[in-house]
C-alpha positions as a Python dict, from the first residue, in 0.01 Angstrom:
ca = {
    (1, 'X'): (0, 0, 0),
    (2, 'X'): (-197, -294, 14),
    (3, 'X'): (-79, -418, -336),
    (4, 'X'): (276, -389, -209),
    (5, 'X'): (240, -593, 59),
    (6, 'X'): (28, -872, -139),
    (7, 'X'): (354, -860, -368),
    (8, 'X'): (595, -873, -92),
    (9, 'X'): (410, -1157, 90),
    (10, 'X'): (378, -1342, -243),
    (11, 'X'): (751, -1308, -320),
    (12, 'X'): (844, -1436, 48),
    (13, 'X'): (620, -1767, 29),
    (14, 'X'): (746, -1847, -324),
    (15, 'X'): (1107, -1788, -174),
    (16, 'X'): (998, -2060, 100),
    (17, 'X'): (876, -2243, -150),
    (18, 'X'): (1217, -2251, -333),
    (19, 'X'): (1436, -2300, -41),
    (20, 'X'): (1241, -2598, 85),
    (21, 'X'): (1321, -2750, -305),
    (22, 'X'): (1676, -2632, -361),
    (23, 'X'): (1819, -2736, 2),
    (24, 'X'): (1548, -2936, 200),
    (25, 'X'): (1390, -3171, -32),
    (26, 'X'): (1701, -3343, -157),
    (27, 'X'): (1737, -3515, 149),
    (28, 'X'): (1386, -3582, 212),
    (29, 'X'): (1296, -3933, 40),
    (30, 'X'): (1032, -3836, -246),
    (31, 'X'): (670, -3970, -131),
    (32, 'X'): (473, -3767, -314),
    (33, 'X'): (171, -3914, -464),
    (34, 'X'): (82, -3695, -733),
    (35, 'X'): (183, -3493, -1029),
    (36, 'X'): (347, -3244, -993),
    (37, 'X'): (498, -3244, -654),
    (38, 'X'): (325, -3092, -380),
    (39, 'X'): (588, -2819, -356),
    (40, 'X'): (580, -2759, -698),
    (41, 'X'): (216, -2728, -670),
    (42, 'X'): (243, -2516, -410),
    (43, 'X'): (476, -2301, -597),
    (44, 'X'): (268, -2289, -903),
    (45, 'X'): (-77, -2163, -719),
    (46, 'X'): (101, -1907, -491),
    (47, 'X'): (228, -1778, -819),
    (48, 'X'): (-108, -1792, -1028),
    (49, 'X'): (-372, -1707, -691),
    (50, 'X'): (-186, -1504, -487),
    (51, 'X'): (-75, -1564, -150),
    (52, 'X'): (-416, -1635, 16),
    (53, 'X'): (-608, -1847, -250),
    (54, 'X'): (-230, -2015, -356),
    (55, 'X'): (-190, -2115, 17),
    (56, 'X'): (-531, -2218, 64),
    (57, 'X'): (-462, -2434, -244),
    (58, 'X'): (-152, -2579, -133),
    (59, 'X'): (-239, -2717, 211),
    (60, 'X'): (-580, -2853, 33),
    (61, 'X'): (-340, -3020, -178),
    (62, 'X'): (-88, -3103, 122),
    (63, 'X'): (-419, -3272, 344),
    (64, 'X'): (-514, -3491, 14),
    (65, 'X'): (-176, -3663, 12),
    (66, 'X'): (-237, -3971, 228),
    (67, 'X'): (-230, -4338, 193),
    (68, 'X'): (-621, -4325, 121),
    (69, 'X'): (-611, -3973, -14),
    (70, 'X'): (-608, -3953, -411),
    (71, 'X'): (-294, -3965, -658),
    (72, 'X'): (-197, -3921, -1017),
    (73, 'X'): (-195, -3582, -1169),
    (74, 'X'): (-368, -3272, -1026),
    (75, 'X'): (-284, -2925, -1174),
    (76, 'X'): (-358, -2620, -1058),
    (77, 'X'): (-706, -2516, -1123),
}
């Protein structure tokens, strides 16, 4: 039971994760600083970690992207 809902919890952030790039970030400005997006990123670790490591990831990633926060490319580890 507790596999199914790490699966369905997975499947319903990376569905978040979609919407936000199919119908919300095409009329956001892009001001991302690194490579790849942070959504992508986001995307990406939820995928590979899981939901709790991937999120963890992802707002790591989302509290490093600031004018004196770092840049450039930054896969997933």
């Amino acid at each position: 039971m507790v596999h199914y809902a790490k699966f369905a919890l997975r499947l319903f952030l990376l569905g978040l994760i979609r919407f936000y790039q199919v119908c919300l970030s095409p009329t956001i400005p892009s001001s991302c600083r690194f490579y790849p997006s942070c959504s992508a990123y986001a995307y990406e670790a939820v995928a590979k970690w899981g939901p709790w490591r991937g999120t963890r990831l992802a707002v790591r990633r989302l509290l490093s992207c600031r004018p004196w926060g770092g840049h450039g490319y930054d896969p997933v580890p």
